[in-house]
KEPA-500612 format. One record per residue (C-alpha): residue in three letters; residue number from 1; z, y, x. Coordinates in steps of 0.2 Angstrom, whole numbers, always signed. Layout:
+------+-----+-------+-------+-------+
! rest !  nr !    c3 !    c2 !    c1 !
+------+-----+-------+-------+-------+
!  ALA ! NUM !     Z !     Y !     X !
...
+------+-----+-------+-------+-------+
//
This chain:
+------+-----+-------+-------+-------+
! rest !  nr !    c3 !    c2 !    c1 !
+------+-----+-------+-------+-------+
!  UNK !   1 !  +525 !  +530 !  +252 !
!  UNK !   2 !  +508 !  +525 !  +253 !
!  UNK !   3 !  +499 !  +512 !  +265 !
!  UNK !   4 !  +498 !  +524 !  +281 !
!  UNK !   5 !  +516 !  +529 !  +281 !
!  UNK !   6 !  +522 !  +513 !  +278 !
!  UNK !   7 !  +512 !  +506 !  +292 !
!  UNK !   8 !  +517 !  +520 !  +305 !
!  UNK !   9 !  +533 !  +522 !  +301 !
!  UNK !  10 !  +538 !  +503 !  +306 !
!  UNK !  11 !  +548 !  +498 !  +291 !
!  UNK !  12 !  +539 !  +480 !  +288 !
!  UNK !  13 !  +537 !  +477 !  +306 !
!  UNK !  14 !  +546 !  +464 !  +310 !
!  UNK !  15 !  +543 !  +463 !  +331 !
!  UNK !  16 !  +550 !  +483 !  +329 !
!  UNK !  17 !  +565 !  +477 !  +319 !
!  UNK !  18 !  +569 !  +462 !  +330 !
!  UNK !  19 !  +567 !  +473 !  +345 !
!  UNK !  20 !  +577 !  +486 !  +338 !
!  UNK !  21 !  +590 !  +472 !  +332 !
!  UNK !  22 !  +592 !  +465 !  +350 !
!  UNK !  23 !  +595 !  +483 !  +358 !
!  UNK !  24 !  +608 !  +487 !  +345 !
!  UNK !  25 !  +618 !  +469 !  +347 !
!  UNK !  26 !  +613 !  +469 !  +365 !
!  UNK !  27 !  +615 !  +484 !  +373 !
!  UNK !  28 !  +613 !  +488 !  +391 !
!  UNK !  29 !  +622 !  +502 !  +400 !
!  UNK !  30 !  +614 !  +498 !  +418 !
!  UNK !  31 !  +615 !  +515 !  +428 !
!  UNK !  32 !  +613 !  +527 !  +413 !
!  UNK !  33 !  +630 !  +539 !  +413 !
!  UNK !  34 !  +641 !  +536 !  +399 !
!  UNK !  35 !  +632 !  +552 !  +389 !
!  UNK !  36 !  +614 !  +544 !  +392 !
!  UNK !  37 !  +621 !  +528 !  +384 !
!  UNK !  38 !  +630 !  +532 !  +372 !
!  UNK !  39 !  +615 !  +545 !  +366 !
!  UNK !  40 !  +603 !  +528 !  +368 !
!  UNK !  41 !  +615 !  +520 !  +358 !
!  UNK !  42 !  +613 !  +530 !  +346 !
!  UNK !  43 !  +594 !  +532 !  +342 !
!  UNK !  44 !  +595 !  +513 !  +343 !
!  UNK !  45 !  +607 !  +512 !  +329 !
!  UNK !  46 !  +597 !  +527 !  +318 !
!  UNK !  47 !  +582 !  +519 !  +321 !
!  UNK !  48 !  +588 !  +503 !  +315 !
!  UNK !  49 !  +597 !  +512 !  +299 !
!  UNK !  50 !  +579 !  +520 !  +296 !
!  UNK !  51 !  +569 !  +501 !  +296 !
!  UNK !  52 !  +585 !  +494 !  +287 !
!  UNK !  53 !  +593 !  +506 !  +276 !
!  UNK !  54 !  +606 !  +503 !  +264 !
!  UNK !  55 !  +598 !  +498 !  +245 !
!  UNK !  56 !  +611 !  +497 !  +230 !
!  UNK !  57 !  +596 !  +483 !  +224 !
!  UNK !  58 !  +605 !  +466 !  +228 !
!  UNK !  59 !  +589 !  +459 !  +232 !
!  UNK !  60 !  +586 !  +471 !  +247 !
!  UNK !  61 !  +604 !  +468 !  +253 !
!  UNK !  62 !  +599 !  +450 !  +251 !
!  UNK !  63 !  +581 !  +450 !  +261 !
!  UNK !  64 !  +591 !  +461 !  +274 !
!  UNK !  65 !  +601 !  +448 !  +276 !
!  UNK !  66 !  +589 !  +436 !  +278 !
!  UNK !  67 !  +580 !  +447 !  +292 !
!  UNK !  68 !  +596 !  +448 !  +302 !
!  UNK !  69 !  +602 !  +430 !  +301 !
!  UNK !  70 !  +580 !  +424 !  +306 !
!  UNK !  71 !  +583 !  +438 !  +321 !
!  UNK !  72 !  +601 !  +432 !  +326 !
!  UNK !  73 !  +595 !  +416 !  +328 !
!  UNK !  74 !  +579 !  +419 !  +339 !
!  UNK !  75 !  +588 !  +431 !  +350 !
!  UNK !  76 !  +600 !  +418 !  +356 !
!  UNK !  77 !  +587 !  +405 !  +358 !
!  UNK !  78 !  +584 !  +402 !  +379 !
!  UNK !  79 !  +566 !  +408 !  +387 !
!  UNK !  80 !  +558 !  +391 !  +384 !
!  UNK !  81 !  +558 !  +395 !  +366 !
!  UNK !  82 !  +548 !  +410 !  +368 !
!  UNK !  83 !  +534 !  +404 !  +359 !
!  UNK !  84 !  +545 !  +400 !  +343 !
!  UNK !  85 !  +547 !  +418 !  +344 !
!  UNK !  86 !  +529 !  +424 !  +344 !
!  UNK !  87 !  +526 !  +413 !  +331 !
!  UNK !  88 !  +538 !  +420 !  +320 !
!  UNK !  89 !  +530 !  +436 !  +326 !
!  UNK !  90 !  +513 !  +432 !  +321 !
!  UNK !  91 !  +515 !  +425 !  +304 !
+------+-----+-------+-------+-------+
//
């Protein structure tokens, strides 16, 4: 892949992946009918297969799970850590 694919395609982009992370953890039916969430749902979870897929490399499993235990953490902190956040977001 070279450095334009990797760039558009959102795979290193942490602020994507943290978004997606939250809308697959936390998801929101609101008014949507069952169909529209469900089909919501499930571009979420594709999406976050495609930034995230599965690596028989022990290393990626590993950094993966880095990623998700850094993004579980910030999207439970309260508002008035917001800046914590785009900190991490920024470096």
């Amino acid at each position: 892949m070279d450095y334009l694919d990797f760039l558009y395609s959102g795979k290193g982009n942490v602020s994507r992946m943290y978004d997606v992370w939250n809308a697959f953890h936390c998801p929101e039916k609101g008014a949507k009918s069952l169909t529209a969430y469900f089909m919501d749902f499930k571009k979420v979870y594709e999406e976050l297969n495609a930034l995230m897929p599965f690596s028989p490399d022990v290393r990626v499993q590993q950094a993966q799970r880095e990623q998700m235990a850094v993004m579980s953490f910030l999207s439970g902190l309260p508002s008035e850590f917001e800046t914590a956040n785009l900190r991490f977001f920024l470096f």
